[in-house]
C-alpha positions as CSV (number, residue, x, y, z in Angstrom):
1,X,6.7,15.3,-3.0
2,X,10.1,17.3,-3.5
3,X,9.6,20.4,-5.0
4,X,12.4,19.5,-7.5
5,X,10.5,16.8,-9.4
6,X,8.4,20.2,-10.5
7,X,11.6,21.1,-12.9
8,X,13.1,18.2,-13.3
9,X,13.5,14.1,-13.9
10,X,15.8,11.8,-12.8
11,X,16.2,8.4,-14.8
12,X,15.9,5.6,-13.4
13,X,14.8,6.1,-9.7
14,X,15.6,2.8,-8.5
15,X,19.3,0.9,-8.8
16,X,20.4,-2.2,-8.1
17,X,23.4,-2.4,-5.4
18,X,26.1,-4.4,-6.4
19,X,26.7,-2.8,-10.2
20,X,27.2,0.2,-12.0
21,X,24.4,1.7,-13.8
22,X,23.9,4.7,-16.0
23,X,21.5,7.8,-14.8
24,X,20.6,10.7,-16.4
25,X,19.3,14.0,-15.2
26,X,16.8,15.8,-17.4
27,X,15.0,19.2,-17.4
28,X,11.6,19.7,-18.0
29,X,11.7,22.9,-19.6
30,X,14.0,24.4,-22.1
31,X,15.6,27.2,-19.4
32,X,16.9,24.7,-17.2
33,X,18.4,22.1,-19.5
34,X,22.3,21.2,-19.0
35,X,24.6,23.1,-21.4
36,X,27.1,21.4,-23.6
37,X,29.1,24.4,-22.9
38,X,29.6,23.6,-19.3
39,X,31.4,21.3,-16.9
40,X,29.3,20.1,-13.9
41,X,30.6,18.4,-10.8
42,X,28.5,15.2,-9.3
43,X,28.7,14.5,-6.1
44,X,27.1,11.4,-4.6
45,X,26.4,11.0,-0.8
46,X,25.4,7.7,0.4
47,X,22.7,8.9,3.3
48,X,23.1,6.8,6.0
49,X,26.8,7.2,6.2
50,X,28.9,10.2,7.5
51,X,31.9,9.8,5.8
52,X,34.3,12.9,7.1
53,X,35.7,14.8,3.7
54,X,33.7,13.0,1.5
55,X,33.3,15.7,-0.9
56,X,37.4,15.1,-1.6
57,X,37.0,11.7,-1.9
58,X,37.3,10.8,-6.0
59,X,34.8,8.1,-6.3
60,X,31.9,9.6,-5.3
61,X,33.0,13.2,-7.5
62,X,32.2,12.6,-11.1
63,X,32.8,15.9,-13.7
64,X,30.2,15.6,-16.6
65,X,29.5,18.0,-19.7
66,X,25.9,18.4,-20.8
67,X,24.8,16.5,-23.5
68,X,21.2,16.8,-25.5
69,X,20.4,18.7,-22.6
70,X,20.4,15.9,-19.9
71,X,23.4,15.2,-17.5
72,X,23.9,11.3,-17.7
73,X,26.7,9.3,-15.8
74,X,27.5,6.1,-14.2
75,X,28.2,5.4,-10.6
76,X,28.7,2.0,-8.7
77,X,26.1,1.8,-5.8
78,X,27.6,-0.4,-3.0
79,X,25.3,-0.7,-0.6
80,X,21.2,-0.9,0.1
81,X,19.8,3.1,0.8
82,X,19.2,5.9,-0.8
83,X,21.9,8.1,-2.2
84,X,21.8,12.0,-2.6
85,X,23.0,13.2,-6.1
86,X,24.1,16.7,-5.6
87,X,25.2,19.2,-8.9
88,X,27.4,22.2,-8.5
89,X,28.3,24.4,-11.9
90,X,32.1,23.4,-11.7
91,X,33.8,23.8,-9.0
92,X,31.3,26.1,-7.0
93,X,30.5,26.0,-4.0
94,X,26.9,26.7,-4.3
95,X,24.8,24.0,-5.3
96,X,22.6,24.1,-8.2
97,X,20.2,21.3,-7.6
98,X,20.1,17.8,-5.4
99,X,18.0,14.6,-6.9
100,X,18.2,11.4,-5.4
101,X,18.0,7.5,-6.5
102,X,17.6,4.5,-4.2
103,X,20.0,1.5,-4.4
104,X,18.2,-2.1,-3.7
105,X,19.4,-5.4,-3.5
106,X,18.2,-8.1,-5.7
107,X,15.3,-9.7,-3.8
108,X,13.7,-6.2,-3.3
109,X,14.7,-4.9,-6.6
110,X,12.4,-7.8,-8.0
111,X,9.7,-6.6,-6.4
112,X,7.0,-3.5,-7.7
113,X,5.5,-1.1,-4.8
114,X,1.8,-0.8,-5.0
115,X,0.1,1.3,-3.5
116,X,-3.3,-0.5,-2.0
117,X,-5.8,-0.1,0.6
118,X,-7.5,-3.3,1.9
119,X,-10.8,-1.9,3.6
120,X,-13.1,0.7,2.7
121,X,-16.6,0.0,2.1
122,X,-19.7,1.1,-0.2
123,X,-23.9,1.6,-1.1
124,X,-24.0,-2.1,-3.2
125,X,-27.0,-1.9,-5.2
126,X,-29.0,-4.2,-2.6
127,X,-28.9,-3.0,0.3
128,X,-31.9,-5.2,1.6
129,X,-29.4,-7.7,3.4
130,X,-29.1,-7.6,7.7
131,X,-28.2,-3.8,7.3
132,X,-28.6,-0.6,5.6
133,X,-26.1,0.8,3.4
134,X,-22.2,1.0,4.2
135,X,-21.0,3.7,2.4
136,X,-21.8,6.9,0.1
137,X,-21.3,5.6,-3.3
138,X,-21.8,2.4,-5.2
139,X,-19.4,-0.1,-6.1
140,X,-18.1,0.9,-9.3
141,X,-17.7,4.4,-8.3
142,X,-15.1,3.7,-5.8
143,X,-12.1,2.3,-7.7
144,X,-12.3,5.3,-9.9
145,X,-11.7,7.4,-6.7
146,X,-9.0,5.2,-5.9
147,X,-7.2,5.2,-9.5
148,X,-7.2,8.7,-9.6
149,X,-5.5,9.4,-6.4
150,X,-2.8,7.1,-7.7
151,X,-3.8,3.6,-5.5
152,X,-3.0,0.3,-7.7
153,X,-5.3,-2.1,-5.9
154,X,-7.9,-1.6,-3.4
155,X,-10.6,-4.0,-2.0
156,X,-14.0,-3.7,-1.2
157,X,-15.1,-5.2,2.6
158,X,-18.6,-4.3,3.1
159,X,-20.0,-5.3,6.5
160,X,-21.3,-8.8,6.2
161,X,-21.8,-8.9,2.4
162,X,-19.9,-9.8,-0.3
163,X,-21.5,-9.0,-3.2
164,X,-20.8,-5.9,-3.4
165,X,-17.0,-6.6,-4.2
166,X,-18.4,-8.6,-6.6
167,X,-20.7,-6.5,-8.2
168,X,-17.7,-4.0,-8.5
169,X,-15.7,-6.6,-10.1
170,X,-18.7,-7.5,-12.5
171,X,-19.0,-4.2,-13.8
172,X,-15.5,-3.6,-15.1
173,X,-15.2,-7.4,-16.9
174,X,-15.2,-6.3,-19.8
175,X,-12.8,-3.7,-19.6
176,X,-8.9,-3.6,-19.0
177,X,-7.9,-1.4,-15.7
178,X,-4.7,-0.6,-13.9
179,X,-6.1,-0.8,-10.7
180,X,-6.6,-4.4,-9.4
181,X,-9.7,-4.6,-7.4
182,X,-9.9,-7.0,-4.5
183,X,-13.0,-9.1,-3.6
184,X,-13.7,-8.8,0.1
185,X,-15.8,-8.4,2.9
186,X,-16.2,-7.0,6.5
187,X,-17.4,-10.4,8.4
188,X,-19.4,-10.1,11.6
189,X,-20.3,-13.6,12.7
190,X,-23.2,-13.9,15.5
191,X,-22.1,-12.8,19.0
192,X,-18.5,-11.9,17.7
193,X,-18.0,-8.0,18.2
194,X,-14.6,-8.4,16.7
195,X,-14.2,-7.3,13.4
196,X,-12.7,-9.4,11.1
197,X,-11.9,-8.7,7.5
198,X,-12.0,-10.9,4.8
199,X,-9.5,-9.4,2.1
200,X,-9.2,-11.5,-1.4
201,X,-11.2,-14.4,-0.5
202,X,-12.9,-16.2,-3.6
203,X,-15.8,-16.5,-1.8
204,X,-18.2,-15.2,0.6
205,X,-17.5,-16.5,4.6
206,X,-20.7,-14.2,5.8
207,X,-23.2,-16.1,3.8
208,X,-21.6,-19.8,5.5
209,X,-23.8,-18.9,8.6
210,X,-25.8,-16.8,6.8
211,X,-27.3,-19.8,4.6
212,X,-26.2,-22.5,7.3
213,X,-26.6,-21.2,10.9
214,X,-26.8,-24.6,12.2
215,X,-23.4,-25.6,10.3
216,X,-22.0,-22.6,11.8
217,X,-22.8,-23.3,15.4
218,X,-22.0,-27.0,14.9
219,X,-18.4,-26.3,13.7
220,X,-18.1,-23.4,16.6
221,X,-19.2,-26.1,19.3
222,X,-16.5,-28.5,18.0
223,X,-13.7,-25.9,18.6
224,X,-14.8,-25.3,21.8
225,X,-14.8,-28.8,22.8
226,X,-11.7,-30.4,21.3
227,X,-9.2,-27.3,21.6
228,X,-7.7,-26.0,24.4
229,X,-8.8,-22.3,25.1
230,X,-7.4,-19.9,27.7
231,X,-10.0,-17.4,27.1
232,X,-12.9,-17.2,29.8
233,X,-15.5,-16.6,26.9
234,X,-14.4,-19.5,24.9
235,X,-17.4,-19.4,22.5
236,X,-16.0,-15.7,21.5
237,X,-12.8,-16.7,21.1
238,X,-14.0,-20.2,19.1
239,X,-16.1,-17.9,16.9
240,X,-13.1,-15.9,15.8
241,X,-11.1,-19.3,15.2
242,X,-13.7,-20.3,13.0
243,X,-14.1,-16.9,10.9
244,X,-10.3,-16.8,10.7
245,X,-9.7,-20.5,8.8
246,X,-12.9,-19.6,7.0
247,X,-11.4,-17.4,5.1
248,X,-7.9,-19.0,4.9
249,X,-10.5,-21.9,3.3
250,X,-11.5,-19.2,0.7
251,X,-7.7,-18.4,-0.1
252,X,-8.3,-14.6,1.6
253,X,-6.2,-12.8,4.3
254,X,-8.0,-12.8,7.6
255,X,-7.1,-9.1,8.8
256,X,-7.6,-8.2,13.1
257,X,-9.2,-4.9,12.5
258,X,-8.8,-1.9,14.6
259,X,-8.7,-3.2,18.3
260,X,-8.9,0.0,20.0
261,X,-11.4,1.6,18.6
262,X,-13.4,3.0,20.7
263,X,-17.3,3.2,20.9
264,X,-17.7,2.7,24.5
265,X,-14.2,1.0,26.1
266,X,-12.0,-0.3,23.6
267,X,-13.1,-2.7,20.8
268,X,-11.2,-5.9,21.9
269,X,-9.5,-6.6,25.1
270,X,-5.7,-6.1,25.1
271,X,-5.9,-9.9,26.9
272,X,-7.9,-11.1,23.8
273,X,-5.5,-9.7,21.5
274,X,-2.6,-11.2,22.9
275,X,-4.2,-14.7,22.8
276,X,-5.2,-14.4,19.1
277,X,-1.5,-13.4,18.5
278,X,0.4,-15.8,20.4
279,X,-2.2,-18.6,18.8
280,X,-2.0,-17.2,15.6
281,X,-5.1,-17.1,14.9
282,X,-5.1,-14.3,12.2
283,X,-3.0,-13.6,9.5
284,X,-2.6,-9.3,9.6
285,X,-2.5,-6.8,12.1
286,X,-4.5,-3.4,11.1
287,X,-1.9,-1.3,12.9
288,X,-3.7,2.1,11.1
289,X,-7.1,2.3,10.4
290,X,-10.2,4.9,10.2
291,X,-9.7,5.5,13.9
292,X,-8.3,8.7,15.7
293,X,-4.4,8.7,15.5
294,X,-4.3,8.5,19.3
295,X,-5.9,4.9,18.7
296,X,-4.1,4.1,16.0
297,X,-0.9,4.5,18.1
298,X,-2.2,2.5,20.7
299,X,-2.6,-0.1,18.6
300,X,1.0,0.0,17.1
301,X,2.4,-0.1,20.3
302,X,0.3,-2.9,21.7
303,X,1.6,-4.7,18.6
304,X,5.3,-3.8,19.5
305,X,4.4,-4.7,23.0
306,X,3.8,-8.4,22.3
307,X,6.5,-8.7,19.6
308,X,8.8,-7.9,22.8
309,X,7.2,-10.4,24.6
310,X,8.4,-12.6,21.7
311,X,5.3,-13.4,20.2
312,X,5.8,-14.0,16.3
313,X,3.2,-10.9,15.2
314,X,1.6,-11.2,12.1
315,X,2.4,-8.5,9.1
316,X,1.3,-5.4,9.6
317,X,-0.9,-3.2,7.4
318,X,-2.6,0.2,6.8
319,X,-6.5,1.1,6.2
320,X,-8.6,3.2,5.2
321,X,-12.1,1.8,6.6
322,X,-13.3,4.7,4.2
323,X,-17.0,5.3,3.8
324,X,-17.1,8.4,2.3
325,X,-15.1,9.5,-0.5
326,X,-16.3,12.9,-1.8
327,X,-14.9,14.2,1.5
328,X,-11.6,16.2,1.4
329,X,-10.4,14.5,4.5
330,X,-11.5,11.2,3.1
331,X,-9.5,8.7,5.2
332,X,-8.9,6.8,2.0
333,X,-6.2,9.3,1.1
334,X,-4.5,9.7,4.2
335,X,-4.5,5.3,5.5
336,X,-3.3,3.1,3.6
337,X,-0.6,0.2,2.2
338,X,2.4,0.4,0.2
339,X,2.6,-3.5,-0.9
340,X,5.8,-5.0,-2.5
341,X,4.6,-7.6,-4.8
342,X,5.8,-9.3,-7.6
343,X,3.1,-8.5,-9.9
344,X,-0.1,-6.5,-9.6
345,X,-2.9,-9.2,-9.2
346,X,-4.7,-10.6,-6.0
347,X,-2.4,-13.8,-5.8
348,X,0.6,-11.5,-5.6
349,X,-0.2,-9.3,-3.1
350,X,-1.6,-11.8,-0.6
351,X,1.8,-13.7,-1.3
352,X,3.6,-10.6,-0.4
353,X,1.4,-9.7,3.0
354,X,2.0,-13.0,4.0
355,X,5.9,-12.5,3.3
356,X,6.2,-9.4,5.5
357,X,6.5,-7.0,2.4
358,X,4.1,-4.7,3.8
359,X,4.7,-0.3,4.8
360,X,1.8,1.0,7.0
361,X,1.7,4.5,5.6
362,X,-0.9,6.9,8.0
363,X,-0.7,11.5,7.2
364,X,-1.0,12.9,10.2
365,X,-1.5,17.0,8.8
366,X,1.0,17.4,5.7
367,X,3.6,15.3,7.4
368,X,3.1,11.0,6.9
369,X,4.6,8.2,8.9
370,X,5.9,5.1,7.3
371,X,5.8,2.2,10.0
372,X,7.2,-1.4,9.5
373,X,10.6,-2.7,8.9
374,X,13.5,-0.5,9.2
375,X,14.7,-1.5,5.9
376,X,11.0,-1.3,3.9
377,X,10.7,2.3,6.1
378,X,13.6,3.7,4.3
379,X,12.4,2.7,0.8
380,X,9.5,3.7,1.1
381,X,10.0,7.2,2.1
382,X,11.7,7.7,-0.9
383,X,9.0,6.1,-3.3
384,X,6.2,8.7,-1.4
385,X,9.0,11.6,-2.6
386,X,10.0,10.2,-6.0
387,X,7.5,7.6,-7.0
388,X,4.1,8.4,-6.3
389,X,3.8,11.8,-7.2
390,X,4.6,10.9,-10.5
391,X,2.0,8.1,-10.8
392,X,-0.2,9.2,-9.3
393,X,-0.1,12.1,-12.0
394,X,-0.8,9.0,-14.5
395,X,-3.5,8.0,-12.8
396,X,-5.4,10.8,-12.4
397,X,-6.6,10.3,-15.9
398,X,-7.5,7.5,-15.8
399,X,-9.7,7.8,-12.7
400,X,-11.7,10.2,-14.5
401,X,-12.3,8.4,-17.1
402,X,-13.7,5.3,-14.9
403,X,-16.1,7.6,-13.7
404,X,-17.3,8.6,-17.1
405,X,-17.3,4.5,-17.7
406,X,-19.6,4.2,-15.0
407,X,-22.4,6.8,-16.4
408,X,-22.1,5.2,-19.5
409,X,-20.2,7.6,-21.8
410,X,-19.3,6.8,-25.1
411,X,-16.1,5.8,-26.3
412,X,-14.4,5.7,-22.5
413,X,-13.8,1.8,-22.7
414,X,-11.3,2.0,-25.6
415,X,-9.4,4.9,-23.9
416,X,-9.5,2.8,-20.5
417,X,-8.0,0.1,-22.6
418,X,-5.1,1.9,-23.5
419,X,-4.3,3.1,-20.5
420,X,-4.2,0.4,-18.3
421,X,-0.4,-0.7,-18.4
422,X,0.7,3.1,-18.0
423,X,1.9,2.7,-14.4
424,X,3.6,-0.7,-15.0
425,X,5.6,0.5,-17.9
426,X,6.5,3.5,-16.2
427,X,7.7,1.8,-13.2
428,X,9.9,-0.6,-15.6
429,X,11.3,2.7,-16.6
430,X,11.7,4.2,-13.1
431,X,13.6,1.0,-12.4
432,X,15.8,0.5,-15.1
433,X,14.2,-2.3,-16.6
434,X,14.3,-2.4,-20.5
């Protein structure tokens, strides 16, 4: 977060390229509002560009006087990146303050950043089923953890059960949130030790061969007798085929989860994982993950490996794998997605995964890297400076008050309620939209 969002507010964030738009600067306190009284020189530095003597060129100087208090203006942003708004008291040299916006070109401008995790897991209230409980806390607690650390969607992929993304979903029916919460599942078919997750399916793929082990080993069989595998354990690799359209079947994301991690030797063979991507077998890459960040780069740079070898990789994403969130080095807050959808729901964010418009985002100490496109990179880095703090402070309410929803406090639902298109307004705001 830059320090300068402390004192002051800069209106809107996000431009379009292409047209001129009005900004304004405001202060948040009385001392440091803009006097009518005094001239102040803008000057507005494109950041990807060295331009030699561009503080004498006249375009990109604009003189302004305070007015209300706020510094507002209008400037033509030509081109895609973000541009560094500088104020000097007339023509000082010293510099007073520096804000910044971000221009955008249309298809990206249509599009709102959310800020998501696609795998964490939880203690569902049976925990009878194959194993013992995933996680420290129960379904509904968890998306109040997320909401108030700022997250607008997050899904629940507990190791082969469902229900417990259901159960989460069940409990907040009847009451409007700002956090969409994903069904999902972590699935682990018989003798498949890759882990595969099953993010916004409709239904469960576990309880297939769960319910119908016999349908399940039918179906595997078939692949491995009409379809040509290169793989020396072809029932492995069939099994993975068959979790994989499962839950394309179910309208969910199949997600390749964390192939070097490392319990023994690595999770999956790099030889594996270059077959399921050349076949396209899944549909996301889990670049970052729970596992140490000397695995996690491994796994990014097996993934640039084969997209050199020119096979077409699949999008890329960022999770947590969280199963403790009380912790102060939950890995919740430090793995996860920023997803440019169109719109906030399920449908919408599987649309844009499957379109590319994905940012890895993985802290390593106070500093965070940003992976993906160099394009989505850029943009990004400025929302985690200018965007999230700030809704992040919006959600924080609201998280609490989830978690006073879930022990049944009086009154909470209607406050919830009223609350729940906070973030999307503001972001119509950050972005100019009226």
């Amino acid at each position: 977060m830059d320090k300068i969002l402390n004192f002051y507010r800069i209106m809107p964030g996000v431009v379009r390229t292409g047209q001129k738009t009005k900004v304004t600067i405001s202060a948040l306190d009385t001392e440091r509002r803009f006097s009518s009284d005094v001239t102040y020189r803008i000057l507005i530095l494109p950041s990807t560009r060295n331009m030699r003597g561009v503080t004498k060129v006249p375009d990109r100087t604009i003189y302004v006087k305070g007015k209300d208090g706020k510094l507002t203006f209008e400037y033509f942003y030509e081109k895609e990146e973000e541009y560094f708004i500088s104020i000097f008291v007339g023509d000082e040299k010293a510099k007073m303050m520096q804000v910044s916006v971000y221009a955008v070109d249309d298809d990206l401008y249509e599009l709102r950043p959310l800020k998501g995790d696609q795998h964490c897991h939880s203690c569902p209230s049976d925990v009878t089923l194959l194993r013992k409980k995933d996680g420290s806390d129960t379904p509904p607690m968890i998306p109040a953890y997320y909401r108030e650390e700022g997250f607008d969607y997050m899904t629940l992929t507990d190791h082969e059960r469902f229900f417990g993304s259901v159960e989460m979903n069940k409990f907040y029916s009847d009451v409007k949130l700002g956090i969409t919460m994903n069904l999902g599942e972590e699935v682990h078919a018989p003798k498949n030790y890759v882990h595969i997750v099953n993010f916004g399916g409709e239904y469960s793929v576990n309880e297939i061969y769960q319910n119908d082990p016999e349908r399940f080993t039918r179906e595997v069989q078939e692949i491995v007798d009409n379809e040509e595998i290169e793989y020396f354990d072809k029932e492995l690799y069939a099994i993975n085929v068959w979790v994989a359209r499962n839950i394309r079947k179910a309208n969910g994301v199949a997600v390749f989860c964390h192939p070097h991690w490392n319990p023994y030797v690595y999770n999956v063979s790099d030889e594996l994982t270059r077959l399921f991507m050349k076949n396209g077998v899944f549909d996301a890459y889990e670049v970052v993950g729970a596992t140490t960040f000397g695995q996690n780069n491994l796994k990014l740079a097996l993934y640039n490996a084969l997209k050199d070898e020119g096979i077409k990789m699949p999008p890329m994403l960022g999770s947590s794998d969280c199963h403790m969130f009380t912790s102060p080095n939950a890995t919740f807050l430090r793995r996860y997605t920023v997803t440019y959808a169109k719109e906030n729901t399920t449908k919408s964010i599987i649309e844009a995964i499957k379109d590319y418009k994905t940012t890895p985002v993985e802290w390593v100490g106070s500093e965070y890297i940003v992976h993906g496109s160099y394009r989505l990179v850029s943009y990004t880095r400025y929302l985690m400076e200018w965007y999230f703090p700030l809704t992040k402070q919006i959600c924080e309410e609201e998280g609490k008050l989830m978690k006073k929803y879930v022990i049944g406090e009086e009154g909470v639902k209607e406050e919830l309620d009223k609350r729940a298109n906070n973030v999307a307004n503001f972001w119509k705001k950050f972005s100019g939209r009226k």
